[in-house]
N, C-alpha and C positions, 0 to 999 in steps of 0.2 A: 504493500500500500504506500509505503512514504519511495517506493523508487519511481513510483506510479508519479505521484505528486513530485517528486523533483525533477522528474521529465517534462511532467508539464510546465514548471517552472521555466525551464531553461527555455522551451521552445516559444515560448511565452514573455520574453524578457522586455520587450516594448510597452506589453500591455501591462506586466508587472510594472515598470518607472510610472506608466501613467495612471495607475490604482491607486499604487503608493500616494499621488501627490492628490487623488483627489477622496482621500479617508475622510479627513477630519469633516468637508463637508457632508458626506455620506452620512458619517455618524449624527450629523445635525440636520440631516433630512433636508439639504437646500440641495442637490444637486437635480437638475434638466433628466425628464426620461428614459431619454439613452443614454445619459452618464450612470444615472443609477444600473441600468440593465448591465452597463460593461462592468461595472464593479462588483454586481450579484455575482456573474456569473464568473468572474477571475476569484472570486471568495471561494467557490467552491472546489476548488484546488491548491490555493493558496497556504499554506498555513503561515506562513508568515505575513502575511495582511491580515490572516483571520486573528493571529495574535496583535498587530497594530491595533485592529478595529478594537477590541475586548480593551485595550486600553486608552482609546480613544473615547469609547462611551464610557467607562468607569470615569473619566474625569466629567466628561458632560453629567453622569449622575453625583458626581461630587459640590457640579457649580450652586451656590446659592440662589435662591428665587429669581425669577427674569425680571421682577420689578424692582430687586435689589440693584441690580448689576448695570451700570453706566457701558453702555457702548464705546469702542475705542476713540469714537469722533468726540460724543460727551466728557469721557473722560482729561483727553487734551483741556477743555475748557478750564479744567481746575486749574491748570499750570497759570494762564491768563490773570488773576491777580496776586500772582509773587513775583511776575517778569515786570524787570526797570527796563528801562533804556537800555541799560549798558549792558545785560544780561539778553536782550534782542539781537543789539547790536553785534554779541559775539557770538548769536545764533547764526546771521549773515555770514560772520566769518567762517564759521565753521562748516555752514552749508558749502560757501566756496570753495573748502578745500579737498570737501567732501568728494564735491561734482569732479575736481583734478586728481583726486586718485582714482575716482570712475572713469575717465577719459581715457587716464594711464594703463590701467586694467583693459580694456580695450581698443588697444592699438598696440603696432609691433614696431621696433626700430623705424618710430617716427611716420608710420605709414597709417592713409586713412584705416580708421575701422571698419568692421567689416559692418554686412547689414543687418544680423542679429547684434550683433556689439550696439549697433547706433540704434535698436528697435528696444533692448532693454534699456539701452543709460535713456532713454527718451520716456520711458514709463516712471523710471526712477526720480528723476528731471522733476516729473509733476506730481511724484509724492512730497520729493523734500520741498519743493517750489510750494505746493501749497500746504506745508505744515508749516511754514513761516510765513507767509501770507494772513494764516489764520491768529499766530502769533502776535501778528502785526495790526491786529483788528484795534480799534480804539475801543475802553473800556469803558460802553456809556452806557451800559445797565451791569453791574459789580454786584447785586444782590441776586441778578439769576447765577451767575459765576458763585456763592455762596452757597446756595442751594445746591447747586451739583458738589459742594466738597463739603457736603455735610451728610455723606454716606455712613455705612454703615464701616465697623473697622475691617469686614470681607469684601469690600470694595478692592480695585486695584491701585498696585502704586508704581508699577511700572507698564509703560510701552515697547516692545519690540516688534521690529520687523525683520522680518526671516530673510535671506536670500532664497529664492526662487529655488534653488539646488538643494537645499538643504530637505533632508526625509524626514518622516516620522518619527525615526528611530534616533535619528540624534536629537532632534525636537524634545522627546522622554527621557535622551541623555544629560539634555541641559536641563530639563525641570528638575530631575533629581538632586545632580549634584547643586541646587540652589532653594533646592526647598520649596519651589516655586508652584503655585499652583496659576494654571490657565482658567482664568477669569470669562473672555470675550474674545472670542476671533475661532478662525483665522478671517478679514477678511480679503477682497481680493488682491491688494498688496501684500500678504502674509504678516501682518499686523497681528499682533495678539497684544491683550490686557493681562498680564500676571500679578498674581499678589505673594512677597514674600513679608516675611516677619522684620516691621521696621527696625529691631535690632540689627539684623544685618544686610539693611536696605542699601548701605553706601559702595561693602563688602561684593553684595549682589552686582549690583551697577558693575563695579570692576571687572565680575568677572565674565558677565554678561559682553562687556565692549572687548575681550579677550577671544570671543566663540569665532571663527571664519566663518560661521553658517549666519552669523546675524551681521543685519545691513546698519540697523540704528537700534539705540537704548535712550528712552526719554523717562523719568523720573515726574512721577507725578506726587513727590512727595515736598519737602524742604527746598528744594532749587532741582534743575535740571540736569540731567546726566548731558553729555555732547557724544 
């Protein structure tokens, strides 16, 4: 039986990467009718999806009430009355240097990139572009911004975005080693809300901007992660 199943894995390896990436929706029942039908049916041979999946839904049955839980857009809002000036201001910089190592990353001894290179830094582009933009917002109603940070303490206190490459299984590798639990997401930027124990919320941060598999770490507690 499992020669059976590793046969079919192998011959199977396109449709495995693309199961893989689309679990976590699966388990959240958002995915289109034919994405569900191609991931039934790769489960049924899989066992290693079927072991992702079982840990994908133990954490969705672990998240708190839906009406507890701030969405990843929501969330961001909280950061909006602890940001000064100058605290925005090296949000820009940082974005800037951001986009030049994504540039660098996709190009070779000084030659254009190719047209996947210039199709993600282009998706990329308009996440960071408008999570500063939204940064950037004038704060002229401060008591709706209150209201979202007057959650419960299983609210989330950090933001990440995943790279696009990064699987499930290192996904569960970094929750672990951080104690982290998945709050909200993924969504289609691989955005997730995590909540760790503010004791080692700074700790977290660090090792979080440490992972290859993540693109950004935002801090929705004290000040901002970069």
């Amino acid at each position: 039986m499992n020669t059976k199943t590793n046969q079919a894995h192998q011959s199977d390896e396109p449709d495995h990467s693309q199961v893989q990436g689309l679990l976590p929706w699966y388990a959240n029942n958002t995915l289109q009718a034919d994405e569900q039908q191609l991931v039934r049916a790769h489960l049924q041979t899989c066992t290693a999806c079927q072991d992702d999946l079982q840990w994908q839904q133990k954490l969705k049955a672990g998240e708190p009430a839906a009406s507890t839980v701030p969405n990843v857009d929501r969330a961001l809002a909280r950061l909006l009355p602890k940001l000064d000036v100058q605290v925005q201001a090296a949000k820009v910089n940082n974005t800037n240097n951001f986009m030049a190592r994504l540039w660098t990353l996709f190009t070779a001894d000084g030659k254009a990139p190719a047209r996947w290179g210039m199709a993600v830094m282009a998706a990329q582009t308009a996440v960071i572009v408008g999570l500063v933009a939204f940064m950037a917002l004038p704060r002229q109603d401060d008591s709706s911004y209150r209201v979202l940070g007057s959650g419960e303490r299983s609210s989330g206190n950090i933001v990440v975005v995943f790279k696009p490459e990064t699987t499930v299984k290192d996904i569960q590798r970094i929750m672990s080693i951080n104690d982290a639990r998945i709050i909200d997401g993924p969504t289609v930027t691989n955005a997730y809300l995590l909540n760790v124990d503010d004791a080692r919320l700074e700790q977290s941060i660090r090792e979080l901007r440490s992972e290859v598999g993540i693109e950004l770490v935002e801090s929705l507690g004290s000040g901002a992660a970069k």
